[in-house]
C-alpha positions as CSV (number, residue, x, y, z in Angstrom):
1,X,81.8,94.0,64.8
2,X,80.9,97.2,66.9
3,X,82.5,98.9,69.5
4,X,82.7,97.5,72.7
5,X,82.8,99.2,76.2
6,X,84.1,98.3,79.4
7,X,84.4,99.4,83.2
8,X,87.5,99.4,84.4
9,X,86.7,98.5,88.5
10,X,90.3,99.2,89.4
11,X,90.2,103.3,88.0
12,X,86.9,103.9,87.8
13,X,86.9,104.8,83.7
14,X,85.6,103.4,80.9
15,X,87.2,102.1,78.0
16,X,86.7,101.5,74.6
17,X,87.9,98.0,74.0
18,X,89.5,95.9,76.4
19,X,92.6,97.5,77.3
20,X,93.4,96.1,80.8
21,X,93.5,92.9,82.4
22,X,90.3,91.0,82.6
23,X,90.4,91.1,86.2
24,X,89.8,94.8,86.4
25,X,86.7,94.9,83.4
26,X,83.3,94.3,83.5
27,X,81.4,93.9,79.9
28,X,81.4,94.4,77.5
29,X,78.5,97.2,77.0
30,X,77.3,98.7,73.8
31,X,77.4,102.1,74.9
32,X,79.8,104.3,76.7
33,X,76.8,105.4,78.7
34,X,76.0,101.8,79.7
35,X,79.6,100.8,81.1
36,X,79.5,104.0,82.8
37,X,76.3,102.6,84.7
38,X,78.2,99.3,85.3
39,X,78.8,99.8,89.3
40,X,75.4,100.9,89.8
41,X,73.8,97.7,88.3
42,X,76.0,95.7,90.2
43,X,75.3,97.4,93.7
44,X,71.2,97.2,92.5
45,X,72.2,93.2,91.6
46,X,74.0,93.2,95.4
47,X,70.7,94.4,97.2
48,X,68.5,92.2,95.6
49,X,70.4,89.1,96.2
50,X,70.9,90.1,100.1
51,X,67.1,91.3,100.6
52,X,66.5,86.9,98.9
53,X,64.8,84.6,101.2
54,X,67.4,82.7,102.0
55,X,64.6,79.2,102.1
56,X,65.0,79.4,98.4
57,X,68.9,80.1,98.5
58,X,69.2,76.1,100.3
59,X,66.6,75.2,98.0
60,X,69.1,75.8,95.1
């Protein structure tokens, strides 16, 4: 199995393996790089789901 990162949301770092509560991580990455970008995809997820038409949000 290869390493595994993750962001911690609650400190800001990232760890290699899980090694805080769930509720703080997001991952698991494949790269220290990638978890470090973990916040950044989130907020780019955030925008797009707010700039939606929100016909096709009811539409389900």
């Amino acid at each position: 199995m290869s390493t595994q990162y993750w962001y911690n949301v609650r400190t800001g770092e990232v760890e290699q393996g899980a090694q805080s509560s769930w509720k703080h991580l997001l991952g698991p990455y494949n790269s220290h790089a990638e978890a470090a970008r973990a916040m950044e995809k989130v907020r780019a997820n955030n925008e797009r789901w707010d700039e939606s038409d929100p016909a096709e949000d009811a539409e389900g």
